[in-house]
Structures are given as structure tokens and as C-alpha cells.
N, CA, C and O atoms as a Tinker XYZ file with bonds, in Angstrom:
   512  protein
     1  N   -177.041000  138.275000  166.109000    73     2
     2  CA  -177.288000  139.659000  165.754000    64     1     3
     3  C   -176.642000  140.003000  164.414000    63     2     4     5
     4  O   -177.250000  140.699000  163.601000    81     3
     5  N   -174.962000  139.346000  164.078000    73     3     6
     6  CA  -174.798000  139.875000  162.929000    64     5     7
     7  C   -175.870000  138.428000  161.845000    63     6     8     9
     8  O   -175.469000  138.124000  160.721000    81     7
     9  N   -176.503000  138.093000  162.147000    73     7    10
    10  CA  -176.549000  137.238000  160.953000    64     9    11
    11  C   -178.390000  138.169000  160.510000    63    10    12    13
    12  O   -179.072000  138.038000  159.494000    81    11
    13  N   -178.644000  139.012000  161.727000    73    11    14
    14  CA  -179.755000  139.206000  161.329000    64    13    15
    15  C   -179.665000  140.416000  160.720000    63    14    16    17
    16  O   -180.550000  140.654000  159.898000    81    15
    17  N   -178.428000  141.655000  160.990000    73    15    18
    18  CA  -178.232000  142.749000  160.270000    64    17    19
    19  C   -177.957000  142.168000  158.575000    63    18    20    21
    20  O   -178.733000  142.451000  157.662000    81    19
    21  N   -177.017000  141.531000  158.439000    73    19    22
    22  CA  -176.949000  141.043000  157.566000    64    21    23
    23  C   -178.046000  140.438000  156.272000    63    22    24    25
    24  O   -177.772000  140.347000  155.075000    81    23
    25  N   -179.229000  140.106000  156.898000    73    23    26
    26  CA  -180.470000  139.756000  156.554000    64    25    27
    27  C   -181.339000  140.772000  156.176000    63    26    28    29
    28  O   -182.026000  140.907000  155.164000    81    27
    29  N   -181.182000  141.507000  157.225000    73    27    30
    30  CA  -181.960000  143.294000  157.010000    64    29    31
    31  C   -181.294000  143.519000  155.789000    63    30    32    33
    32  O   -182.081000  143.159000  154.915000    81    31
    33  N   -179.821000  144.097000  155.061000    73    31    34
    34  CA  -179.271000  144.699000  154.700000    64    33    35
    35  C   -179.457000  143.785000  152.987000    63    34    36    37
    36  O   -179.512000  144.502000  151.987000    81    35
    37  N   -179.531000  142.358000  152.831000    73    35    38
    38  CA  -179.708000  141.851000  151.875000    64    37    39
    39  C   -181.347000  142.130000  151.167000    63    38    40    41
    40  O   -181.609000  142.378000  149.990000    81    39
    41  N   -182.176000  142.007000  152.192000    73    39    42
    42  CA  -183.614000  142.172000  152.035000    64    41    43
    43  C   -183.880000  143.314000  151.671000    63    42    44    45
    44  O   -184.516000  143.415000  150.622000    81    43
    45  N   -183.470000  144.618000  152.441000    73    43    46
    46  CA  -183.487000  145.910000  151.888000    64    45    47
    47  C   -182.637000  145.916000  150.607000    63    46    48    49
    48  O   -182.985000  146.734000  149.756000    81    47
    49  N   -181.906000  145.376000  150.418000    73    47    50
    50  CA  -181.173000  145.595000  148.685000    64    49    51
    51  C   -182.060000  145.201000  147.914000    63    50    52    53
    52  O   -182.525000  145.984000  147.086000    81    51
    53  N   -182.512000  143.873000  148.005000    73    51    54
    54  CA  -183.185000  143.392000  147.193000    64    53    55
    55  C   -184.590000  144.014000  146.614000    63    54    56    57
    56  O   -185.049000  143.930000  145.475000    81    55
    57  N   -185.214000  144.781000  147.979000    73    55    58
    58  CA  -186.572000  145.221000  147.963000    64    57    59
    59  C   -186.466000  146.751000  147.067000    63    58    60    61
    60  O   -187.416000  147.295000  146.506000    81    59
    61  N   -185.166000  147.211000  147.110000    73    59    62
    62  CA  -184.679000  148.490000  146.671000    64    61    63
    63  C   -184.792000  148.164000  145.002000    63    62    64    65
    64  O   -185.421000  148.694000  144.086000    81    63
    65  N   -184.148000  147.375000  145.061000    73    63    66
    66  CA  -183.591000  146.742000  143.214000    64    65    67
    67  C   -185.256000  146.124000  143.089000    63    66    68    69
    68  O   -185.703000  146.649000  142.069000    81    67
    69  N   -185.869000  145.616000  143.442000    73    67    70
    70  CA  -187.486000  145.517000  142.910000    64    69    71
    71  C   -187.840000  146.569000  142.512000    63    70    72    73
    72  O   -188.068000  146.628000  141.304000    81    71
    73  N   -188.036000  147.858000  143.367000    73    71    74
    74  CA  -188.692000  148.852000  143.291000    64    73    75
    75  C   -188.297000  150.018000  141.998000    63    74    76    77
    76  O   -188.981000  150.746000  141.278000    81    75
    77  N   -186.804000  149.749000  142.146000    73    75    78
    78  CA  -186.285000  150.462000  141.231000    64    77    79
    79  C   -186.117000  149.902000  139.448000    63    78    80    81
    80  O   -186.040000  150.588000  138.428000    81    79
    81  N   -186.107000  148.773000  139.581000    73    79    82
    82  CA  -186.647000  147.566000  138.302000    64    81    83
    83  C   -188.112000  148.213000  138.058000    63    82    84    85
    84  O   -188.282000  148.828000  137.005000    81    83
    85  N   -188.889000  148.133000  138.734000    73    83    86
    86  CA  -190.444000  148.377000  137.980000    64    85    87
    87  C   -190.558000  149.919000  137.752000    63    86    88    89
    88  O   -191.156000  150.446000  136.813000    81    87
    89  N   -189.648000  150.792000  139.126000    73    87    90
    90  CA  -189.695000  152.269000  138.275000    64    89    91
    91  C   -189.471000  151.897000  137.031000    63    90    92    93
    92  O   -190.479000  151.841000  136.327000    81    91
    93  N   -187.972000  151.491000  136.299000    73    91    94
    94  CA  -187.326000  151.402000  135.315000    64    93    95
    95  C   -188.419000  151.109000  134.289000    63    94    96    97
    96  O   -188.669000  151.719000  133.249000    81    95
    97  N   -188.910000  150.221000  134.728000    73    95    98
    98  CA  -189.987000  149.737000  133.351000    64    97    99
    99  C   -190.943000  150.205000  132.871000    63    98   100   101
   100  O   -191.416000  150.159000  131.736000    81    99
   101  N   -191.337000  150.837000  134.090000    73    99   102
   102  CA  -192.665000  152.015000  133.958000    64   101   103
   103  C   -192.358000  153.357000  133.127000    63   102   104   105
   104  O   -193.146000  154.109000  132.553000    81   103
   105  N   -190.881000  153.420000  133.253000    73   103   106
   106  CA  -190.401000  154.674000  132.364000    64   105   107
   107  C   -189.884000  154.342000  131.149000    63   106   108   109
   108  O   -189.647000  155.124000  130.229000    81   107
   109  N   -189.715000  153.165000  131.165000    73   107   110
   110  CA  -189.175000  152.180000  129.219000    64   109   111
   111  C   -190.720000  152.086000  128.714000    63   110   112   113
   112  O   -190.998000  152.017000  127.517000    81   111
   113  N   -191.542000  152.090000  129.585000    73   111   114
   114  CA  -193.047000  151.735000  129.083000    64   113   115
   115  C   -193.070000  153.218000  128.434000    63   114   116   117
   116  O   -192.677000  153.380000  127.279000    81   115
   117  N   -193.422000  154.017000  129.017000    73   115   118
   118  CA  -194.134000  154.800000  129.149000    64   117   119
   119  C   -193.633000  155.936000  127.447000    63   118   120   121
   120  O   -194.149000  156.662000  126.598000    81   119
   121  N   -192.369000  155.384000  127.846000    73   119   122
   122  CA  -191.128000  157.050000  126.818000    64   121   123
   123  C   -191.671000  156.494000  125.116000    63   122   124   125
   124  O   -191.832000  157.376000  124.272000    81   123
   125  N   -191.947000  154.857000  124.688000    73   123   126
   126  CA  -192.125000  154.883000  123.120000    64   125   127
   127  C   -193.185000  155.695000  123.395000    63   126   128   129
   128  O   -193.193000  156.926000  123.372000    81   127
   129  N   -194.180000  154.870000  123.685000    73   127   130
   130  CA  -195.685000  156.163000  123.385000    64   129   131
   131  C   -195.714000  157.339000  123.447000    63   130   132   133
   132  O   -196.337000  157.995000  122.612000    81   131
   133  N   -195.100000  157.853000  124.375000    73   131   134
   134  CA  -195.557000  159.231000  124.403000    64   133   135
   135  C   -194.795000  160.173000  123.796000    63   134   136   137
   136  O   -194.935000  161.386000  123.952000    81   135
   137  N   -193.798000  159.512000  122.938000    73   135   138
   138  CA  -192.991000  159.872000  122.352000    64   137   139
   139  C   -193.603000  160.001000  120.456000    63   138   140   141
   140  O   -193.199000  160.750000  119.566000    81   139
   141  N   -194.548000  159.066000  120.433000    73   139   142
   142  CA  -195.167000  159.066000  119.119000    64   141   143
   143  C   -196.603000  159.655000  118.995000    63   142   144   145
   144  O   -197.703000  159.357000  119.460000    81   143
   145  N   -195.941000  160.975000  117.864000    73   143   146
   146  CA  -197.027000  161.876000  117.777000    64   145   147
   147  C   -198.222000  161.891000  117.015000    63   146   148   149
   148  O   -199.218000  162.558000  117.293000    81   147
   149  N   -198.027000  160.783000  115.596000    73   147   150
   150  CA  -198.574000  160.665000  114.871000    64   149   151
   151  C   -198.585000  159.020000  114.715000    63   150   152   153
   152  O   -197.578000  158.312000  114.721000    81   151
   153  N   -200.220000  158.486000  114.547000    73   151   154
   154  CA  -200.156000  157.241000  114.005000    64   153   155
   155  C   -200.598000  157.107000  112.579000    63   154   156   157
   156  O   -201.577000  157.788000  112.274000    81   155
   157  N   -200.094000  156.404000  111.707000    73   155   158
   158  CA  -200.324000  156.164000  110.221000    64   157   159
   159  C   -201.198000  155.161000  110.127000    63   158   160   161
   160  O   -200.749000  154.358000  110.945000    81   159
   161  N   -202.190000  154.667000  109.644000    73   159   162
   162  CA  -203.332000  153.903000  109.516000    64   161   163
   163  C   -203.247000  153.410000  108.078000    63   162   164   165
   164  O   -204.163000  153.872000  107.398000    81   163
   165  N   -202.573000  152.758000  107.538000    73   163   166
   166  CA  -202.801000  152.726000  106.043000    64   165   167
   167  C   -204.018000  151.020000  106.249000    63   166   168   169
   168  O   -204.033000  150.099000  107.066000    81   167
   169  N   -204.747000  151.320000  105.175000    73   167   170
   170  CA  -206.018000  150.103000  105.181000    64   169   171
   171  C   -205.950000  149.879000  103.838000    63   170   172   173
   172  O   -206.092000  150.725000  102.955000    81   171
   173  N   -205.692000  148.519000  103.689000    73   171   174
   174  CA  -205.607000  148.095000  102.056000    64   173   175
   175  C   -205.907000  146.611000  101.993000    63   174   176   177
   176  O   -206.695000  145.903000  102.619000    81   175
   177  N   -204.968000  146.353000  100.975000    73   175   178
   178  CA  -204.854000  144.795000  100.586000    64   177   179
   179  C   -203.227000  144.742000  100.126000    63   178   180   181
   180  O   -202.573000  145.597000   99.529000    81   179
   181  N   -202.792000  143.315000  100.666000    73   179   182
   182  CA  -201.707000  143.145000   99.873000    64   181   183
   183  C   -201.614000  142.354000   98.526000    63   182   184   185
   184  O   -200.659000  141.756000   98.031000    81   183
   185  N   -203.077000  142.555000   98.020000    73   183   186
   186  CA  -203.376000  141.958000   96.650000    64   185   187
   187  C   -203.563000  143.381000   95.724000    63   186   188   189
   188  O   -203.401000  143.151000   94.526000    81   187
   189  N   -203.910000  144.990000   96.083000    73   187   190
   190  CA  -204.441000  146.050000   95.758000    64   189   191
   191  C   -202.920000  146.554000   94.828000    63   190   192   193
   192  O   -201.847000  146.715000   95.409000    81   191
   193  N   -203.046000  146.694000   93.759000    73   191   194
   194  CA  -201.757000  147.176000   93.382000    64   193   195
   195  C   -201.119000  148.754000   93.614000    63   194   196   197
   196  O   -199.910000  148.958000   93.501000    81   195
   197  N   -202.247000  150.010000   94.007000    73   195   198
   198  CA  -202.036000  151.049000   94.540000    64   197   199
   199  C   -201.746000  150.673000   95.954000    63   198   200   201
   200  O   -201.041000  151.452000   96.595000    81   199
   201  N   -202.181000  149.608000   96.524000    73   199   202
   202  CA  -202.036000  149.435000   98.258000    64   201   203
   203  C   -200.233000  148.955000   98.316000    63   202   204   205
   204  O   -199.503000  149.121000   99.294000    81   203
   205  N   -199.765000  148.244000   96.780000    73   203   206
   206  CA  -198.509000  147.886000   97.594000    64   205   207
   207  C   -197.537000  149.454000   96.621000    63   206   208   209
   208  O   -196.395000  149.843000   96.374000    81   207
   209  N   -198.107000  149.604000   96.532000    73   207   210
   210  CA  -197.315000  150.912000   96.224000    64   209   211
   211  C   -196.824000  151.950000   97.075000    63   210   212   213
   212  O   -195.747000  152.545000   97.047000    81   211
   213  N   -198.045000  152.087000   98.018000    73   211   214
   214  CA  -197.687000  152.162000   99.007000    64   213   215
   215  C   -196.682000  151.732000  100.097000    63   214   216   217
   216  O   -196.133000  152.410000  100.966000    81   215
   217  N   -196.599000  150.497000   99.828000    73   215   218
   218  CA  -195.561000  150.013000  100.773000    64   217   219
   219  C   -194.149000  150.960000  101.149000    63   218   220   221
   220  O   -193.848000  151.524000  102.200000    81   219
   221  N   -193.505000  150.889000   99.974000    73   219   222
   222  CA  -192.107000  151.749000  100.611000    64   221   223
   223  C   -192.314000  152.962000  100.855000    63   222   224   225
   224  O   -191.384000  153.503000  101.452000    81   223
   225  N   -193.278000  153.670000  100.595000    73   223   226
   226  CA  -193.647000  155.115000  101.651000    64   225   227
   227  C   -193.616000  154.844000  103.118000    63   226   228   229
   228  O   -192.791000  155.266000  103.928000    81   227
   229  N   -194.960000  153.836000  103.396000    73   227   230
   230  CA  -194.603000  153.315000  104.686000    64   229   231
   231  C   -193.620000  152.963000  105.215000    63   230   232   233
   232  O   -193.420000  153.284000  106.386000    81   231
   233  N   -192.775000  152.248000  104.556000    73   231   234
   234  CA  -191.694000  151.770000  105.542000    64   233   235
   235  C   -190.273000  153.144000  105.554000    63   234   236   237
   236  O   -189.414000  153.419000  106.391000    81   235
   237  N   -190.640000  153.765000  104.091000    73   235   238
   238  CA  -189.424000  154.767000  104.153000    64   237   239
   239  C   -189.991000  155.654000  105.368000    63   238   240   241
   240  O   -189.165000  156.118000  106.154000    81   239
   241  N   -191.511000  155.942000  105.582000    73   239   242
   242  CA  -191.478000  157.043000  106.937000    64   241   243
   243  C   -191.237000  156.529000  108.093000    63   242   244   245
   244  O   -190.603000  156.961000  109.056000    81   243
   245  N   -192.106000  155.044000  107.818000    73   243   246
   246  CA  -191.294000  154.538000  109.669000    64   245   247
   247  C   -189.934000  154.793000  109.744000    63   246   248   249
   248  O   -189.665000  155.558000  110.670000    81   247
   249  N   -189.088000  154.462000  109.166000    73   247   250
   250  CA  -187.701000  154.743000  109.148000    64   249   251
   251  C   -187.333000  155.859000  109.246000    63   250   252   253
   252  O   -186.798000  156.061000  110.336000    81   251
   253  N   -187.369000  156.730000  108.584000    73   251   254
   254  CA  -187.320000  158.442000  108.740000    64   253   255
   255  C   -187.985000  158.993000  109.697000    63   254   256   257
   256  O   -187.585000  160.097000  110.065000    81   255
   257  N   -188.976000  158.499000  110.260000    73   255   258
   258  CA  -189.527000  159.614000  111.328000    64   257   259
   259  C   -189.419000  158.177000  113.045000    63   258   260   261
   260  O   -189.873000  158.373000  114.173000    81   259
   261  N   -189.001000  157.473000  112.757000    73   259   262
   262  CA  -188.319000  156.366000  114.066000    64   261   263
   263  C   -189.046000  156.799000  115.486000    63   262   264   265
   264  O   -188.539000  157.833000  115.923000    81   263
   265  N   -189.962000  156.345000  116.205000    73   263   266
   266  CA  -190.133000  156.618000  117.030000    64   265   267
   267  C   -191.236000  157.639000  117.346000    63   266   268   269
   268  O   -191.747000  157.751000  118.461000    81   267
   269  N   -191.687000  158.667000  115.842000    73   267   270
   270  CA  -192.533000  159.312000  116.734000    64   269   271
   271  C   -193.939000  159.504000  115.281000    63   270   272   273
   272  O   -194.901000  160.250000  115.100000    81   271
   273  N   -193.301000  158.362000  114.547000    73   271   274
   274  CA  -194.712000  157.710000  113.167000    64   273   275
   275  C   -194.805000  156.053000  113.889000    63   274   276   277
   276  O   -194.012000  155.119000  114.002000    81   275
   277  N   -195.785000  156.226000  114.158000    73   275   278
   278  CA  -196.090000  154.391000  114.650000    64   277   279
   279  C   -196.783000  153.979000  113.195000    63   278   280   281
   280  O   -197.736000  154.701000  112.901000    81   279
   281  N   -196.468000  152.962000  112.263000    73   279   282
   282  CA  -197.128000  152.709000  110.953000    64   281   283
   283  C   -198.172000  151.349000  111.643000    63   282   284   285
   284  O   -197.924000  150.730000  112.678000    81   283
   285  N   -199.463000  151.126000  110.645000    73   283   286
   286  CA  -200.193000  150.609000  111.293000    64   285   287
   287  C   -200.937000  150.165000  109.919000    63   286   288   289
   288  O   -201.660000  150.997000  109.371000    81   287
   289  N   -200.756000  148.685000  109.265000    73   287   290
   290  CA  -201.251000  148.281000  108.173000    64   289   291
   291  C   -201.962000  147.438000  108.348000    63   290   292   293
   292  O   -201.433000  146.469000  108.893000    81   291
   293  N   -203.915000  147.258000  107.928000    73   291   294
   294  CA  -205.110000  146.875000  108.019000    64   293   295
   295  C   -205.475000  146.099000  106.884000    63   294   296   297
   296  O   -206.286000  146.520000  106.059000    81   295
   297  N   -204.922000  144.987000  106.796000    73   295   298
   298  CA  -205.285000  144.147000  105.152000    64   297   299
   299  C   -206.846000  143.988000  104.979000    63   298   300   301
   300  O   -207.185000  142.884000  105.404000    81   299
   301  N   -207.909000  144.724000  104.496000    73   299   302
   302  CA  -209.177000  144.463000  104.380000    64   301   303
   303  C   -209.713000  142.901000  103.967000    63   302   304   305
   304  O   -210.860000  142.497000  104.158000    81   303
   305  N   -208.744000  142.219000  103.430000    73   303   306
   306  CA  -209.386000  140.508000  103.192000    64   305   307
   307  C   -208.904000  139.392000  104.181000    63   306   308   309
   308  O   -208.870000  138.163000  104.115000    81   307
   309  N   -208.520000  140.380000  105.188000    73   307   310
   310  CA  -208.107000  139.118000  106.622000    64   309   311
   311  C   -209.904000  139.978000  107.269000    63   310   312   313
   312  O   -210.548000  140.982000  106.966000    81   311
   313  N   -210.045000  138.859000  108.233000    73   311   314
   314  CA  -211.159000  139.061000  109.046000    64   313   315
   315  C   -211.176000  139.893000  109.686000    63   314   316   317
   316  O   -212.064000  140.718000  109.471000    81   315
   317  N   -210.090000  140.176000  110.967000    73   315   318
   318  CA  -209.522000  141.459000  111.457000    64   317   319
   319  C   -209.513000  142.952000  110.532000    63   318   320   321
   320  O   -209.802000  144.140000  110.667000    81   319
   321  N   -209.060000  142.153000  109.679000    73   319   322
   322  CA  -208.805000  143.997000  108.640000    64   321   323
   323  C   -210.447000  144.269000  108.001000    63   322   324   325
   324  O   -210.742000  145.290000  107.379000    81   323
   325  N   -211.304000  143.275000  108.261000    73   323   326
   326  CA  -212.734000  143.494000  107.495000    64   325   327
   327  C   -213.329000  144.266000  109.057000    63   326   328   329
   328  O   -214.492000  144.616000  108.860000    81   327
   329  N   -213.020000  144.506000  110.042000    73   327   330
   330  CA  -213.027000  144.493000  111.156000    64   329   331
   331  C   -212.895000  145.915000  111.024000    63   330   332   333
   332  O   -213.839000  146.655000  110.747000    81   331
   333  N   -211.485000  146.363000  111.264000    73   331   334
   334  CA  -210.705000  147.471000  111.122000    64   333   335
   335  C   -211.368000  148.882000  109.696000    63   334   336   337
   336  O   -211.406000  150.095000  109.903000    81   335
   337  N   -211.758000  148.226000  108.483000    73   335   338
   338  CA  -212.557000  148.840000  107.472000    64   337   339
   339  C   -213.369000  149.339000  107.693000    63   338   340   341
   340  O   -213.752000  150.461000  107.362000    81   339
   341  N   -214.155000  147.927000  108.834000    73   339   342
   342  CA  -215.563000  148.906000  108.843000    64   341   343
   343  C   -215.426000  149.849000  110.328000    63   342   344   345
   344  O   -216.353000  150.610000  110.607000    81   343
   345  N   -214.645000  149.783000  110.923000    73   343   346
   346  CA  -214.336000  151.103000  112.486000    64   345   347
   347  C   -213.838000  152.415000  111.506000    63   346   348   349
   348  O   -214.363000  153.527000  111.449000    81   347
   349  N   -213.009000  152.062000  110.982000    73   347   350
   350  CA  -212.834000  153.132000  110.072000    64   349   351
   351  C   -213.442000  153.954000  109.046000    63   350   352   353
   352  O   -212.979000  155.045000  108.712000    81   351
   353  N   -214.630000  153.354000  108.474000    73   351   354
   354  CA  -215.814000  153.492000  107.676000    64   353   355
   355  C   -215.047000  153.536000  106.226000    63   354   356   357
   356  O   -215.363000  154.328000  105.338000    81   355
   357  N   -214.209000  152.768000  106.139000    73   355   358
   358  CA  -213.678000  152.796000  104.316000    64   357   359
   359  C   -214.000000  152.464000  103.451000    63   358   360   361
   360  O   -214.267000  151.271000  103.308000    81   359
   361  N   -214.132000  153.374000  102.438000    73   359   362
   362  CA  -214.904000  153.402000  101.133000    64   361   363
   363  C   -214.147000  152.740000  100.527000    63   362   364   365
   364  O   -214.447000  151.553000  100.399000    81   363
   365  N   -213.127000  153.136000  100.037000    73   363   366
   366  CA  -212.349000  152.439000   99.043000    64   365   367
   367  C   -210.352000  151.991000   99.844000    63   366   368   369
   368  O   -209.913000  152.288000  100.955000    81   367
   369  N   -209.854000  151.448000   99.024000    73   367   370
   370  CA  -208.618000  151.023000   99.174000    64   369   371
   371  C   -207.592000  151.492000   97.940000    63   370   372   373
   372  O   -207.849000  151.301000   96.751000    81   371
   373  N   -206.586000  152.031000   98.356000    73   371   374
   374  CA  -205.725000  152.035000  100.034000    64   373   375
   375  C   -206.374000  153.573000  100.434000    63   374   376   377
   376  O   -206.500000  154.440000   99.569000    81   375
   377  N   -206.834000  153.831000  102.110000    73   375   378
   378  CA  -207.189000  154.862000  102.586000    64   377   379
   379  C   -206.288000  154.970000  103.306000    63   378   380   381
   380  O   -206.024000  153.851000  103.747000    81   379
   381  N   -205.120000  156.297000  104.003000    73   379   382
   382  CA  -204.629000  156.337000  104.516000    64   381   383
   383  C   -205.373000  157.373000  105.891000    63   382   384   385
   384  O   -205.801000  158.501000  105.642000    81   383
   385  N   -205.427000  156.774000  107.302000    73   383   386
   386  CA  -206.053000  157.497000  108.201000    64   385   387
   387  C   -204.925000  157.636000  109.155000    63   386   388   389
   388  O   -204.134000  156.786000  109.562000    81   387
   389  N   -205.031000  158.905000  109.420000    73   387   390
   390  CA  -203.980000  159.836000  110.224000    64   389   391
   391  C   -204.404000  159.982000  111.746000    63   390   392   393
   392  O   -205.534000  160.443000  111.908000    81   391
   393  N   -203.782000  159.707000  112.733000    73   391   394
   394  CA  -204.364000  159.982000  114.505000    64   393   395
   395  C   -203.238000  160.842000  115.346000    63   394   396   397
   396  O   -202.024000  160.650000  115.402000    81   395
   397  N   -203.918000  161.697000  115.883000    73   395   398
   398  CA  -202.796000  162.420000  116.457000    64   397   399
   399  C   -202.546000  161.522000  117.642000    63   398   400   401
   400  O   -203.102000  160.434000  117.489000    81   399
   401  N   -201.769000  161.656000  118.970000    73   399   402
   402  CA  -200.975000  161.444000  119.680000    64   401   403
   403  C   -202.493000  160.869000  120.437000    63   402   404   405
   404  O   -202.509000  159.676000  120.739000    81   403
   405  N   -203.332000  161.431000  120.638000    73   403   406
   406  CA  -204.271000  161.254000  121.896000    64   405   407
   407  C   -205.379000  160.061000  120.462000    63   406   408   409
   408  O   -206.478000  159.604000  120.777000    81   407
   409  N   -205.024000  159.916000  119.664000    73   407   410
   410  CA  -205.549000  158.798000  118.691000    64   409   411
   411  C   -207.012000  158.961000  117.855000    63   410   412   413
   412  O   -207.740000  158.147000  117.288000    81   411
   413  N   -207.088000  160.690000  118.102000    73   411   414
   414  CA  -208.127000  161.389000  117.235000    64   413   415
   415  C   -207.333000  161.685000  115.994000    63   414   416   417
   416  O   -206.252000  162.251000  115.830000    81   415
   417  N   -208.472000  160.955000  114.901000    73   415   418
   418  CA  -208.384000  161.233000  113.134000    64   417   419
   419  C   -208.363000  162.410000  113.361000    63   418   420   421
   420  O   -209.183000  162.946000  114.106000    81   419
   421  N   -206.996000  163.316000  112.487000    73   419   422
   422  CA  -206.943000  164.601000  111.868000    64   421   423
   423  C   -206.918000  164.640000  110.604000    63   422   424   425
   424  O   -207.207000  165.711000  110.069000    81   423
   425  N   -206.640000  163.725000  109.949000    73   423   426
   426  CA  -206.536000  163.335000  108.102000    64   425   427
   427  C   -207.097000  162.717000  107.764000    63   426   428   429
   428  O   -207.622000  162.020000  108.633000    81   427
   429  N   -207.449000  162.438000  106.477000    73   427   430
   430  CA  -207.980000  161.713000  105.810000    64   429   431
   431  C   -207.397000  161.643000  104.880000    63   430   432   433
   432  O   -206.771000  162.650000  104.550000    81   431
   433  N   -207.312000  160.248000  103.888000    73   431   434
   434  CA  -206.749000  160.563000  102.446000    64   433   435
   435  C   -207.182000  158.944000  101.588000    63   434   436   437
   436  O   -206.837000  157.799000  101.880000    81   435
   437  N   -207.826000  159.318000  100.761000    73   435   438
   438  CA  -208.500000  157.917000   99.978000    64   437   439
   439  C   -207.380000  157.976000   98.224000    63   438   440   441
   440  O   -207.334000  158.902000   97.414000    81   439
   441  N   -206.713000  156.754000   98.182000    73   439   442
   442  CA  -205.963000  156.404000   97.240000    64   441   443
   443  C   -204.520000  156.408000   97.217000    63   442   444   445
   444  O   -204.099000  156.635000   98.351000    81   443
   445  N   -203.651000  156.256000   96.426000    73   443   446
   446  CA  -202.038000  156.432000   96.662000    64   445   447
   447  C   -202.307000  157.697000   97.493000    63   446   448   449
   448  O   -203.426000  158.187000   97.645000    81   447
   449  N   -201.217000  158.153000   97.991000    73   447   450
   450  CA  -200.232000  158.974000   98.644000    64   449   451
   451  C   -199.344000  159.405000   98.469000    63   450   452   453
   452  O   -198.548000  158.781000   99.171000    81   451
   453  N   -198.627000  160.458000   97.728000    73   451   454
   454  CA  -197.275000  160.253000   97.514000    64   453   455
   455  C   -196.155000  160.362000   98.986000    63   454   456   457
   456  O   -196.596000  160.729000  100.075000    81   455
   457  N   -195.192000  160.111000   98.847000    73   455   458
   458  CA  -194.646000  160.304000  100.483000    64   457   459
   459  C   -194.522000  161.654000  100.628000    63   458   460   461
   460  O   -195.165000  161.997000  101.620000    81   459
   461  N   -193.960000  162.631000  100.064000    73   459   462
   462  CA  -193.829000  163.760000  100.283000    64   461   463
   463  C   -195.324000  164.946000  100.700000    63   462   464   465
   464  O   -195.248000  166.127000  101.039000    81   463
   465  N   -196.216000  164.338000  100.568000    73   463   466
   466  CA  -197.831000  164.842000  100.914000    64   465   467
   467  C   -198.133000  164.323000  102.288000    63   466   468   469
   468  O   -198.562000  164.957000  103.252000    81   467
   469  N   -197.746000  162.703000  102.176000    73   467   470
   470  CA  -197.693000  162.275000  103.556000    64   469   471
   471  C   -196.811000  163.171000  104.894000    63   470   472   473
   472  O   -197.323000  163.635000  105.913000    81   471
   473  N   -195.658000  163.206000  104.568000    73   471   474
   474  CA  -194.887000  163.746000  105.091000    64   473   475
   475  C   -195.153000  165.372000  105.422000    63   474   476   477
   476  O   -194.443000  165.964000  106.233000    81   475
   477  N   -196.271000  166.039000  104.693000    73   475   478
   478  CA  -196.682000  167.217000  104.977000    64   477   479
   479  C   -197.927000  167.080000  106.490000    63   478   480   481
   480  O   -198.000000  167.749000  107.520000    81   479
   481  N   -198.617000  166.098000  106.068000    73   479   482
   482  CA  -199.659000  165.147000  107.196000    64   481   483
   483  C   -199.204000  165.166000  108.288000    63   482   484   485
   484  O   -199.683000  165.588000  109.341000    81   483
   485  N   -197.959000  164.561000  107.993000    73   483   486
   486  CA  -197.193000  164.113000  109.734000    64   485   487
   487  C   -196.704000  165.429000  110.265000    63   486   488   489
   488  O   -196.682000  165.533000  111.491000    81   487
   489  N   -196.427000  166.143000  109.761000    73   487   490
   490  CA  -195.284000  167.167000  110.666000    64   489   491
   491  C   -196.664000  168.431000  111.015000    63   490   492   493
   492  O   -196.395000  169.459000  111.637000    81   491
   493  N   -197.635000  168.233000  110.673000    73   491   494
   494  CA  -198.687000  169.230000  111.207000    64   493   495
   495  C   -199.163000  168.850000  112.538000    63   494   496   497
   496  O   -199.697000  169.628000  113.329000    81   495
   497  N   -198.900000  167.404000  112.771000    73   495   498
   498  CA  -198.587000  167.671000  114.554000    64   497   499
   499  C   -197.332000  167.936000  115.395000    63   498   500   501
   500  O   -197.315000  167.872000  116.625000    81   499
   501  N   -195.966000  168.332000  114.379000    73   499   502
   502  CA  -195.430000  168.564000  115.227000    64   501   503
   503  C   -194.021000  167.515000  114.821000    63   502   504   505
   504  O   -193.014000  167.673000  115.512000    81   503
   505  N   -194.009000  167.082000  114.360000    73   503   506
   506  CA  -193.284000  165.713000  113.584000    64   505   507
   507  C   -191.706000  165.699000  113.067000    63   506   508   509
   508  O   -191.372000  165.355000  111.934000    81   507
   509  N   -191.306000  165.892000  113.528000    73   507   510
   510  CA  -189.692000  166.563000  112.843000    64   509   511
   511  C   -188.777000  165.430000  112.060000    63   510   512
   512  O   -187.695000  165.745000  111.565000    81   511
């Protein structure tokens, strides 16, 4: 009898710590996304000399806005990014395409960017 309480009491721990492990993960899943309000779409080339100009905008907003700018760069001369150009319907390079939270285009913007224009983009959903 004690070897079988004992058995109960390990099994129920264990089944507890499962359950409470996949809560856990389901809520580590769940908190980046819904936590990011705005996605950044920049579509270029890393051969485009306005496209790498871009670059440290991008990375200065991922950094500055951490968690709630997901950055998202589409090289148009990889196969994938010839892919990505044409879902996006891009005319020219670098286009920067803006998605709110639910991943509907609210912006548009064809050529450099300066960051501070960008940064007007992002916080019109809400963006701090």
C-alpha cells in the first residue's frame, strides 16, 4: 500500500509538471506575437545601394522598438525574395511595406526612408 501511494503521488507530480510545462509554453508562445504591433517589410537587394542604406534604420528600429517592430528583410535576387516581390506587387526597390498586428498593409512607402518618417509609420498603431 505504501509503495502504491507513493506511486500515485510521483505520477500525479509528474503529470502536474507536464501540464504546467506546456501551460508555460503556450504562454512564452503566445506573449512575443501578440506583443508585436507592427511588422516592417523592407524588400530590396543587398546589392541596391539605397536598399543598404537602409540597413541601420532597420536594425536601429528593431532595437529601439524590441519586441513590438518584428523587421522582415526580402532580398529580391534570392528566389524566395523574387517570391516575396511579386506577393507584395513591387515596383521598385527598396519598398518598405508596413502590417499591422492582424498582418493587414497600412503603409506603403517606395524608396529610402528616413528613420524618423519610419518611426512616424510605426507608432500610428500604437508603437511606443
Amino acid at each position: 500500500m505504501k509503495l502504491r501511494s507513493k506511486l500515485f503521488i510521483v505520477t500525479s507530480a509528474l503529470l502536474t509538471l507536464l501540464t504546467l510545462s506546456a501551460d508555460c509554453r503556450n504562454v512564452l508562445a503566445q506573449t512575443p506575437s501578440d506583443a508585436v504591433k507592427v511588422t516592417f517589410v523592407e524588400i530590396g537587394s543587398v546589392n541596391c545601394i539605397p536598399c543598404k542604406a537602409m540597413q541601420p534604420i532597420m536594425k536601429a528600429v528593431e532595437e529601439e522598438y524590441k519586441g513590438q517592430v518584428k523587421i522582415v528583410f526580402h532580398d529580391v535576387w534570392t528566389p524566395k525574395g523574387k517570391a516575396d516581390a511579386m506577393k507584395y506587387n513591387i515596383r521598385v526597390i527598396p519598398t518598405q511595406v508596413f502590417l499591422d498586428k492582424n498582418g493587414k498593409e497600412y503603409f506603403r512607402h517606395e524608396g529610402y526612408f528616413p528613420k524618423a518618417d519610419v518611426v512616424r509609420v510605426i507608432k500610428k498603431q500604437g508603437v511606443k
